[in-house]
C-alpha positions as CSV (number, residue, x, y, z in Angstrom):
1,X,66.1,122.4,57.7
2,X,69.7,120.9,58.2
3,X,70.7,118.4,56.0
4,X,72.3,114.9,58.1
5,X,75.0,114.1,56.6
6,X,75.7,110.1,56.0
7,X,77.5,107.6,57.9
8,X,80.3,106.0,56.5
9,X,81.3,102.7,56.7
10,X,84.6,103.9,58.7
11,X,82.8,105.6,61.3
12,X,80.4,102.3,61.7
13,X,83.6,100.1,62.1
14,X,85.0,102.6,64.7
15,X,82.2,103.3,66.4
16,X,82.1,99.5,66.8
17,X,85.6,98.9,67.6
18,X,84.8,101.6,70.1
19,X,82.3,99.5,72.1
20,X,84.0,96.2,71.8
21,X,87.0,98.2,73.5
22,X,84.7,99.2,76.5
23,X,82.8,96.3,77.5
24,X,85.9,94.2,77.1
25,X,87.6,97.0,79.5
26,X,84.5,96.8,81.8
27,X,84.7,93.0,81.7
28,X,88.2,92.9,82.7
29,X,87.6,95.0,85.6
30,X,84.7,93.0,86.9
31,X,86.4,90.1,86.3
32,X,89.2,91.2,88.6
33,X,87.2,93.1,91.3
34,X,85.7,89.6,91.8
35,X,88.6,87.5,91.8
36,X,90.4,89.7,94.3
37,X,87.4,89.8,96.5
38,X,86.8,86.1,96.5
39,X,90.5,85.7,97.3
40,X,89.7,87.9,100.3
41,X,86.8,86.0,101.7
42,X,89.1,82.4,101.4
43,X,91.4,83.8,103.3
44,X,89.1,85.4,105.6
45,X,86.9,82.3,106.0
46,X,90.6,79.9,106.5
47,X,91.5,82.3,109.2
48,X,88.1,82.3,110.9
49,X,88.3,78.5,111.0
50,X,91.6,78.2,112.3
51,X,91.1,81.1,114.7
52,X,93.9,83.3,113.9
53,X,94.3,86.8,113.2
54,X,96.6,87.6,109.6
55,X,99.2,88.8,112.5
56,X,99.3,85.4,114.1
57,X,100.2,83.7,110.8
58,X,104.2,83.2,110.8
59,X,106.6,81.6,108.7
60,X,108.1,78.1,109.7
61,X,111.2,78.2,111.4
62,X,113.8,75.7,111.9
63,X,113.2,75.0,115.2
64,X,109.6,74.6,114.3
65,X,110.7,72.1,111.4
66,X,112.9,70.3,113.7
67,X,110.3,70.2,116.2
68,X,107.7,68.7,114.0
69,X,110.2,66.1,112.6
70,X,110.8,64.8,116.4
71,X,107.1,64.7,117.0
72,X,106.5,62.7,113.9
73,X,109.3,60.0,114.5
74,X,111.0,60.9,111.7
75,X,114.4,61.3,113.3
């Protein structure tokens, strides 16, 4: 019969270091999967409610801006 041969008390602290190390990887990783995909449905769900397509969204212009000032009374 083999003999086992014992476990030091290095190997034990590596073997945990060595699990803290990959649920703390794997719990990163979840942690941004989610965060990116709940960042993807709020923009989905703005964009339903204001009706647009990410194509329609543009950026102000200054004619817009000027525009928008006149409209308010602001001018």
């Amino acid at each position: 019969m083999a003999r086992v041969a014992p476990i030091t008390e290095q190997f034990q602290h590596f073997v945990e270091d060595l699990k803290d190390s990959f649920w703390g990887d794997l719990c990163g990783k979840t942690r941004l999967a989610w965060k990116k995909f709940w960042e993807a449905e709020s923009e989905r769900a703005r964009d339903s409610y204001l009706k647009l397509a990410s194509h329609e969204r543009c950026e102000p212009t200054y004619a817009s801006i000027i525009a928008m000032d006149t409209m308010c009374g602001t001018w």
